[in-house]
VONU-541292 format. One line per 5 residues: number of its first residue (from 0); for each residue x, y, z of N, C-alpha, C. Coordinates in steps of 0.2 Angstrom, whole numbers. Each point is the difference from the previous one (the first is absolute). Layout:
# residues N
NUM) X/Y/Z/X/Y/Z/X/Y/Z  ...
***
This chain:
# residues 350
0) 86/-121/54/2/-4/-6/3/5/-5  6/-1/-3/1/6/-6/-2/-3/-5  0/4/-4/-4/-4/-10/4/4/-2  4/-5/-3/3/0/-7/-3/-4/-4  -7/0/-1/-2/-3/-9/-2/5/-4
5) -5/7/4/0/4/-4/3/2/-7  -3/1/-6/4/3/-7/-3/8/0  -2/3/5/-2/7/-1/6/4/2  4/0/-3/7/2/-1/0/7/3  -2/5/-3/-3/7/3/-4/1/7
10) -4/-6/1/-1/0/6/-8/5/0  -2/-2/-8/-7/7/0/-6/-6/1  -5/3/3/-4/-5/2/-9/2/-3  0/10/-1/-7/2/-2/-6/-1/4  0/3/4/-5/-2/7/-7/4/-4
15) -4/-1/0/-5/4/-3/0/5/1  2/3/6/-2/6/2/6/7/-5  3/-5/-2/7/2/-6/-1/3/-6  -6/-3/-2/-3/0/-8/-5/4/1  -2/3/-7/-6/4/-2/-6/-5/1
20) -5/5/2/-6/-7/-2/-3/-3/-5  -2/-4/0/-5/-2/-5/-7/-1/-3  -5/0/-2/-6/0/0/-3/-6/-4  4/-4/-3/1/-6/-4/4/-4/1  -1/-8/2/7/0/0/3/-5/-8
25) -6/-1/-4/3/-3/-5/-6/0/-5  5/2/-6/-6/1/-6/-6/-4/-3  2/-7/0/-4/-6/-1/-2/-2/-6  6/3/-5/0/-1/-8/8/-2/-1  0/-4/-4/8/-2/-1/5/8/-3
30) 5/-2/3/5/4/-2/0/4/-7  -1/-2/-4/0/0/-9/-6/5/-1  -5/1/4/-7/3/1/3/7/5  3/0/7/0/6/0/3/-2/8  5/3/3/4/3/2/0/3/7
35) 2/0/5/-2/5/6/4/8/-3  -1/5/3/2/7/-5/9/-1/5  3/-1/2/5/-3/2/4/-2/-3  -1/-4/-3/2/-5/-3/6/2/-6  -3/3/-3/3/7/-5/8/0/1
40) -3/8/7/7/2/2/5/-4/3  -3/-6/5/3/-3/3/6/-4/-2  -2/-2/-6/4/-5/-8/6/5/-1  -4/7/-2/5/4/-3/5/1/6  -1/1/4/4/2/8/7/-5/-1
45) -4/-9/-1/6/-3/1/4/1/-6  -2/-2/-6/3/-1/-4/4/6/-1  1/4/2/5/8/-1/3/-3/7  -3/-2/3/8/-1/5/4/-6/-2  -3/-5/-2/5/-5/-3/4/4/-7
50) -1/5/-3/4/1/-6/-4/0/-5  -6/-4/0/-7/-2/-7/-3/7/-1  -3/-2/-8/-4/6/-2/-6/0/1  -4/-7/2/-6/0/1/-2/-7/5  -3/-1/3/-1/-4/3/-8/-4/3
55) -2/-6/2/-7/-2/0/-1/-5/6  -3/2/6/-2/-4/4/-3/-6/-1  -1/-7/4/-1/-5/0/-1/-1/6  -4/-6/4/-2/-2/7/7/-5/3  2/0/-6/8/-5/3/6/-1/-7
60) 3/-3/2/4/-1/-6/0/-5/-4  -4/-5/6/-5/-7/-4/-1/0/-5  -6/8/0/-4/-1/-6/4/7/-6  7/1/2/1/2/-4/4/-2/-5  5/-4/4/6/-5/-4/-5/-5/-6
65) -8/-3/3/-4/-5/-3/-2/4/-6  -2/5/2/-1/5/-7/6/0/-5  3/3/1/7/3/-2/2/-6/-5  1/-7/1/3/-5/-1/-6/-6/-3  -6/3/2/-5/-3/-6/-1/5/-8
70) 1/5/2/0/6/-4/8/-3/-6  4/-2/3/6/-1/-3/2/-5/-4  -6/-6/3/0/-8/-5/-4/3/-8  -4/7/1/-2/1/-9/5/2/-4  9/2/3/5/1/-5/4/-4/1
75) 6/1/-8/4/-7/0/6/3/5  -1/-3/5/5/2/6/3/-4/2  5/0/5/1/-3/6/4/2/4  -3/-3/9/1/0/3/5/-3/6  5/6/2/5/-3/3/2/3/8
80) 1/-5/5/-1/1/5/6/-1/4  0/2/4/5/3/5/0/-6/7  6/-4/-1/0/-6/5/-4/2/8  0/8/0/-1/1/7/-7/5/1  -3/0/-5/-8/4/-1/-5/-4/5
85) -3/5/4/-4/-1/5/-6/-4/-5  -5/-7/4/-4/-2/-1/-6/3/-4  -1/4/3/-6/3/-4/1/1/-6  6/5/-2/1/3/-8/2/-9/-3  1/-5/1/1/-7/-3/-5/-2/-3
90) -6/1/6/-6/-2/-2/-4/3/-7  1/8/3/-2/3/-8/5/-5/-7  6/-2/2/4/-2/-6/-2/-8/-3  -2/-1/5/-4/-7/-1/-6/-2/-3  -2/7/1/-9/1/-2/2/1/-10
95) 8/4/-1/1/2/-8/3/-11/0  2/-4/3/0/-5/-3/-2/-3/0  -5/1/2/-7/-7/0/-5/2/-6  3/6/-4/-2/4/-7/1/-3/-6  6/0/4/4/-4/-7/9/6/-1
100) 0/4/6/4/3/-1/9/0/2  7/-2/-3/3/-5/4/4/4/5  0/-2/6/3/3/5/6/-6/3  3/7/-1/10/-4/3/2/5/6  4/-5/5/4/2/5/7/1/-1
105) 3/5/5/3/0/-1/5/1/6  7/-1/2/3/1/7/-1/7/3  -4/0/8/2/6/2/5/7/-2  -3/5/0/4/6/-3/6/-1/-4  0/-7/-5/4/-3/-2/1/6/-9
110) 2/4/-1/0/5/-6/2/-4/-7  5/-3/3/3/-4/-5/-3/-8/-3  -5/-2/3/-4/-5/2/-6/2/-6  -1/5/0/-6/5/-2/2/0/-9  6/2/3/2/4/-8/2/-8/-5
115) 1/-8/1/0/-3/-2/-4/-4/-1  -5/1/4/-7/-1/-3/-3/3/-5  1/7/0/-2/4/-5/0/-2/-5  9/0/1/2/-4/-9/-2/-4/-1  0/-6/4/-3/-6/-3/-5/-2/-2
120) -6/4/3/-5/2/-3/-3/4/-5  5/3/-1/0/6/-7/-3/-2/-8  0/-7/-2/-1/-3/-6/-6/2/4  -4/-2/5/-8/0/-2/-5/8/-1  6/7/0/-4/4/-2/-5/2/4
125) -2/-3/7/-3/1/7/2/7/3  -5/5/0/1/7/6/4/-2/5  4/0/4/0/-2/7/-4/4/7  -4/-3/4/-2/4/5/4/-3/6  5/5/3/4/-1/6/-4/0/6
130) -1/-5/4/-2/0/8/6/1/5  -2/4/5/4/2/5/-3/2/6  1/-3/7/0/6/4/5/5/1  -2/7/1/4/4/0/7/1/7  -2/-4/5/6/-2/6/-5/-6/2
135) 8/-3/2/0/-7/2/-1/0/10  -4/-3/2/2/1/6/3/-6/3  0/-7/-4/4/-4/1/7/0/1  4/4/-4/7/0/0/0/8/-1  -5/5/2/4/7/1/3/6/-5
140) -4/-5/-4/2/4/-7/-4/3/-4  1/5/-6/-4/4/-3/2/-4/-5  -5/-3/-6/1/-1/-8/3/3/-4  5/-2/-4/3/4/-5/-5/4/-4  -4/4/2/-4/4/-5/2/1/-6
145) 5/5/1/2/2/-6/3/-3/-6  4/-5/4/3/-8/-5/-4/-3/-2  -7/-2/2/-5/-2/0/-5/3/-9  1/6/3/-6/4/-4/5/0/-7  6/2/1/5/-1/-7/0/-6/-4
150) -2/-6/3/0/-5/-3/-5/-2/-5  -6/3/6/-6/-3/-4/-1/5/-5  3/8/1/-3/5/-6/3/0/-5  6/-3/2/2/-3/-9/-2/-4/-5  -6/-4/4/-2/-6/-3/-7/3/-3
155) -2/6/2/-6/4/-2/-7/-2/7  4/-4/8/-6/0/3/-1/2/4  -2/-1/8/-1/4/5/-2/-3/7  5/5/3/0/-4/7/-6/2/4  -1/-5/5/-5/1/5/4/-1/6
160) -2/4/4/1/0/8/-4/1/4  2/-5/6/-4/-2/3/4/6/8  -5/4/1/5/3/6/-4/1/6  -4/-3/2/-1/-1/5/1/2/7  7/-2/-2/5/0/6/1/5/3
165) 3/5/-7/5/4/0/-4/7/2  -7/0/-3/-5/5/0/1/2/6  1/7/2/-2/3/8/8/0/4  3/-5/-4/7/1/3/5/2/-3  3/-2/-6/7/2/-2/-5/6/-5
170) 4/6/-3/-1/5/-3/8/3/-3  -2/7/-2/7/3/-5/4/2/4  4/-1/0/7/5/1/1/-5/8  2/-4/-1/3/-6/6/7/7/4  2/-2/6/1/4/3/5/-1/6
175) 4/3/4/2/-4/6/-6/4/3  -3/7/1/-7/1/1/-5/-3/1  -1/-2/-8/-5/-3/-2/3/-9/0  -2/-4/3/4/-4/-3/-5/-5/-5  -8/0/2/-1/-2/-7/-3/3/-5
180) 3/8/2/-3/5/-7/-5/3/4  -4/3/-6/-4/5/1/-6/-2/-2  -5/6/4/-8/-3/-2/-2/-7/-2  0/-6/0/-1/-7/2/-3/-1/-9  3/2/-5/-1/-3/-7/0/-5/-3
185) 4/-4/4/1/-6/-2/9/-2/-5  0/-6/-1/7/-1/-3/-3/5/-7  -3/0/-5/0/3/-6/1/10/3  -3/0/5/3/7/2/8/-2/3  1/-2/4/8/-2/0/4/-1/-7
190) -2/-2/-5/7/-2/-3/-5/5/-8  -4/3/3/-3/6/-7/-1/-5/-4  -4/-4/1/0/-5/-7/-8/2/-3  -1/0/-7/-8/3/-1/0/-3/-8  -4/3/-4/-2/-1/-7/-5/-4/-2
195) -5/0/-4/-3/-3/-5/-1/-8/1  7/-3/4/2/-6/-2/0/-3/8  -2/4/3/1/0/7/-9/-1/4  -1/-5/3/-8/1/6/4/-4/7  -3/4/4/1/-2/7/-9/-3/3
200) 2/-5/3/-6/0/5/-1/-2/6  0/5/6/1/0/6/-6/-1/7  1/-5/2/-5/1/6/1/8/5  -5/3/4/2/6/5/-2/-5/6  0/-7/0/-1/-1/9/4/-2/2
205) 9/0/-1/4/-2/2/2/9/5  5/2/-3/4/8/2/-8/4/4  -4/1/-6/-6/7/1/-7/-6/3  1/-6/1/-5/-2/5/-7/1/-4  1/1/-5/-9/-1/-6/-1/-6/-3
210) -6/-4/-1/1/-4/-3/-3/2/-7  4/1/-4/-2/3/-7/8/-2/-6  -2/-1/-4/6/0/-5/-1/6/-5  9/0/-4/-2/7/-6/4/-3/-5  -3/1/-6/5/-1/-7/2/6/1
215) 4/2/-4/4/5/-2/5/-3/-6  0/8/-6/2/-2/-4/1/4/-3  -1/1/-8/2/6/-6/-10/0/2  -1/6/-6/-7/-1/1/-3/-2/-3  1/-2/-10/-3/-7/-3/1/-4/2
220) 4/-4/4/0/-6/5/-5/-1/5  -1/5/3/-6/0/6/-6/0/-3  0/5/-5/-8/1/-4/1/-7/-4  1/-4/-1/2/-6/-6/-4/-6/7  2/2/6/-1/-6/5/-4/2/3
225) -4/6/0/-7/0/1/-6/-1/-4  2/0/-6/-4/0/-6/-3/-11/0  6/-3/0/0/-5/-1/-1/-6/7  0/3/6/-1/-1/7/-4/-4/2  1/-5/0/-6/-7/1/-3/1/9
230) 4/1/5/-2/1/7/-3/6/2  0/5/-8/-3/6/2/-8/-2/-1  0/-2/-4/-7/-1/-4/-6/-5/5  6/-4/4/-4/-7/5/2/3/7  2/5/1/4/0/7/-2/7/3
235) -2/2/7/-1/7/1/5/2/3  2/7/-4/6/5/2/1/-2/9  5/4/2/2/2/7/-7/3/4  -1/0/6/-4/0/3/2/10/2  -5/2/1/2/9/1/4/1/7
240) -2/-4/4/5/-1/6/9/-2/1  0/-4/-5/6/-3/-4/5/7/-3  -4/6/-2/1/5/-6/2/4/7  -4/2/5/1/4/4/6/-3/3  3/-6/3/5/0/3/6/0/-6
245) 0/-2/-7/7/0/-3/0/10/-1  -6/3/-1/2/8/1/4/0/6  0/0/5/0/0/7/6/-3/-2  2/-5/0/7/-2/-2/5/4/-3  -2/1/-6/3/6/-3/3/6/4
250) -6/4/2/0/6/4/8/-1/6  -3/-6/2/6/-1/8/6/-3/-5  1/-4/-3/6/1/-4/6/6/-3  -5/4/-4/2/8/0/0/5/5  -1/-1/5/0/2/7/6/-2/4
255) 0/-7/1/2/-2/5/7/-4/-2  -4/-4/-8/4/-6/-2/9/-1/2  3/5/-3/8/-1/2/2/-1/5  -5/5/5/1/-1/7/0/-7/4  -5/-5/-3/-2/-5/1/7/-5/-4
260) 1/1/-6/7/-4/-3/3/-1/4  4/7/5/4/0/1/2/-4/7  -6/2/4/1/-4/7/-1/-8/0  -5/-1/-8/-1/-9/0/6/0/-3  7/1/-3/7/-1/-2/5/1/9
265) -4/3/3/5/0/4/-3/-6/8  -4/-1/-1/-4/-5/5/5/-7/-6  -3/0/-6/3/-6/-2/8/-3/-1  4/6/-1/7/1/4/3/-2/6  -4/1/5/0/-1/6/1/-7/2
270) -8/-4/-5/-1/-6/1/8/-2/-1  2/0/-8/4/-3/-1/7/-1/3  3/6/2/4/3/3/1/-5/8  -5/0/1/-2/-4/8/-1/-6/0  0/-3/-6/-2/-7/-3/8/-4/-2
275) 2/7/-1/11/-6/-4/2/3/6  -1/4/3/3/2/8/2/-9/5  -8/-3/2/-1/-4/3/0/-7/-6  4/-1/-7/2/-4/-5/-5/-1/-2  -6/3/-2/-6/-5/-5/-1/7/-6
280) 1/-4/-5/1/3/-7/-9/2/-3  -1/1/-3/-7/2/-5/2/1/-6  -4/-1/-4/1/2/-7/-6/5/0  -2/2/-7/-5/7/-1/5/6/1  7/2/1/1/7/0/-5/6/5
285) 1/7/-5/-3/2/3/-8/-1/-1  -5/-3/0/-6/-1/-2/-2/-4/6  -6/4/3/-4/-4/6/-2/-6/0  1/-5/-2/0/-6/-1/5/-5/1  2/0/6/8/-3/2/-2/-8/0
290) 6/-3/-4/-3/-10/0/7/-1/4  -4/-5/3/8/-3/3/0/-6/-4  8/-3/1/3/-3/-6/-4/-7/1  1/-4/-7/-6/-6/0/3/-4/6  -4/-7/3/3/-6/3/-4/-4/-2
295) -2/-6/4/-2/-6/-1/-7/3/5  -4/-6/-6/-9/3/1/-2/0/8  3/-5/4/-4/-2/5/3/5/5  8/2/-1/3/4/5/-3/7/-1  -3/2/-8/-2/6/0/-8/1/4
300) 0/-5/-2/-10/0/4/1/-1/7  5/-2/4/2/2/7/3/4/4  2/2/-6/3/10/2/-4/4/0  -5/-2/-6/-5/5/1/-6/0/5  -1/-5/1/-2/-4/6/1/3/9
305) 8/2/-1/3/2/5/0/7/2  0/5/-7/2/4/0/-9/5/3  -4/-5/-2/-8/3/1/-3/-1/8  5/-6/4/-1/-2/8/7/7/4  3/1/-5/4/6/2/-2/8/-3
310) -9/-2/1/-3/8/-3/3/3/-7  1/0/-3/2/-2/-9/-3/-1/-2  -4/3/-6/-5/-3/-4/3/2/-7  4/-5/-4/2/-2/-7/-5/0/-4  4/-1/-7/-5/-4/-7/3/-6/-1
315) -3/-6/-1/4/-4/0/-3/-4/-9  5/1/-3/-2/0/-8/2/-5/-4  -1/-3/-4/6/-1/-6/6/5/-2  5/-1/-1/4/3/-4/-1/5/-9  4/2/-1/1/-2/-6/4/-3/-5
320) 1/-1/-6/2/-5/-3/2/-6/3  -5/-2/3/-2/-9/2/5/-1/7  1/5/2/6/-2/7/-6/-2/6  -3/-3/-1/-2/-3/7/-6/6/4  0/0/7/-1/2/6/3/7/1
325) -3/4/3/4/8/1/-3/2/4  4/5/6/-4/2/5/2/7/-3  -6/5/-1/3/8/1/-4/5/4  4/5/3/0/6/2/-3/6/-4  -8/3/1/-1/5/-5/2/6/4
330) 3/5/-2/-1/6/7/-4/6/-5  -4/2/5/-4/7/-4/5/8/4  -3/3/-2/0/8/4/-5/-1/7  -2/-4/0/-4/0/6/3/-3/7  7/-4/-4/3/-3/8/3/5/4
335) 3/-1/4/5/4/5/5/-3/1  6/5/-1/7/-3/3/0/-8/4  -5/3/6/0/-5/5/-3/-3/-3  -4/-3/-2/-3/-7/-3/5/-2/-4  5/2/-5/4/-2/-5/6/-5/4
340) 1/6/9/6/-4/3/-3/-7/5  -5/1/2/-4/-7/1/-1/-4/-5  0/0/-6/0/-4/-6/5/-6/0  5/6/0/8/-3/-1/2/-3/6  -3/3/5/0/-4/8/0/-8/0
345) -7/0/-2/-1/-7/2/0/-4/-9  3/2/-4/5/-2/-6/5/-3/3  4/4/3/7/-1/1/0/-7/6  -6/0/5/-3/-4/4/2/-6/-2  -6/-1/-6/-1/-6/-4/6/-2/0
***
């Protein structure tokens, strides 16, 4: 059976025998109390590579966005999202309106959408806080950061991004080399985007295979959201175990990572390459998440159906922005050539 559902992008998996040991594996005080000693550098680690001045672990981004955006319902703000912002960051945005704080939509990477909102909103003298994921894997694209961050900083607010995604993959100086860059910073390291008025908050179990999230941010920011931190005070930190694999993530990243970029850019080339060859298109770009084009529910849930009695193992999803049924193709660093041309074998089949 091949599996394409995999999201460990890098293909890093952390066998125990990988990690330092440990002699505890959890402190068994909330976060707000006290810390694995890890924890510390491991913040600081990410947030210098996404571009941030300082940065603060979390057990997910659940409980960071929930913070973050219950933290945000005590000022007079508001809150404005991005038609294509993953689930979870909504949820944080939903928690600031069930506060009392008003949150508006707005059309996917839609800039000019954004900025007449702004206006029209502008009588009420409301901060703006921008929601974003940092790239789309729906349609293949990176968010106008920059367009983005210009609009809300005129208005005196600050964007949030949600990168997820992008963590462990894209980075600076994009390349025909490199083609998503260097060292896996994320889109705020691709497009240098950074300030005061800037927080990122990224899970590591997608690219680096940890489950851990990180704020990152200026450093009264981070110190401002630890200070205030409702999940720190009720919640216990990352487990020490959790702390040894994002190290270990790190380390093979800085080691290995490019080298990793480059062959999951050319394995996912390959897919596509061999996919318009034999006429079936994808959307996603270069990004490991290949969607084939929507259809109708029943023939997608038959396809998918077909493609898994043809040794194929898909994700079989919703869309985004409301298109139905989607079948997609994850591919990590872990596939081979041959499994890519079997893929498109019994695609082409179908």
């Amino acid at each position: 059976m091949l599996d394409f559902t995999s999201a460990l992008y890098l293909g890093l998996r952390h066998p125990s025998s990988s990690l330092r040991p440990w002699s505890q594996f959890t402190t068994g005080v909330p976060a707000a109390l006290a810390s694995p000693a890890d924890a510390r550098p491991v913040a600081w680690q990410l947030a210098r590579l996404q571009g941030c001045e300082h940065g603060v672990l979390g057990a997910s981004t659940f409980q960071l966005f929930w913070d973050l955006f219950g933290m945000a319902a005590r000022c007079d703000v508001a809150v404005y999202v991005d038609g294509g912002a993953y689930p979870i960051a909504r949820w944080g945005a939903e928690r600031a309106a069930a506060r009392g704080v008003p949150v508006r939509g707005f059309a996917h990477h839609d800039v000019e959408a954004l900025r007449s909102r702004l206006k029209r909103d502008g009588r009420e003298r409301r901060r703006p806080l921008l929601l974003t994921d940092g790239f789309c894997p729906g349609c293949g694209k990176p968010a106008p950061l920059s367009a983005y961050l210009e609009s809300v900083r005129s208005c005196g607010g600050r964007l949030i991004v949600d990168d997820t995604q992008a963590l462990g993959i894209f980075g600076h100086s994009p390349s025909r080399v490199a083609p998503y860059g260097q060292e896996g910073g994320g889109m705020l390291a691709q497009f240098r985007i950074g300030g005061p008025d800037v927080l990122a908050i990224s899970s590591l179990a997608k690219a680096f295979g940890v489950p851990v999230a990180v704020l990152g941010g200026s450093r009264a920011a981070v110190e401002e959201f630890k200070t205030n931190s409702e999940t720190r005070v009720h919640c216990s930190p990352p487990s020490v175990a959790v702390m040894r694999a994002a190290e270990h993530a790190l380390r093979v990243n800085r080691d290995q990572g490019d080298h990793l970029r480059l062959r999951l850019a050319g394995l996912v080339l390959r897919f596509r390459h061999r996919a318009k060859k034999a006429g079936i298109e994808f959307t996603g770009g270069l990004f490991p998440v290949q969607m084939l084009a929507p259809a109708a529910k029943a023939e997608t849930l038959r396809f998918h159906e077909r493609l898994l009695q043809n040794g194929v193992r898909t994700v079989l999803h919703r869309a985004p922005h409301g298109q139905g049924l989607r079948v997609s193709f994850v591919i990590t660093a872990r596939h081979t050539p041959e499994a890519i041309d079997r893929a498109v074998t019994a695609l082409a089949k179908l």
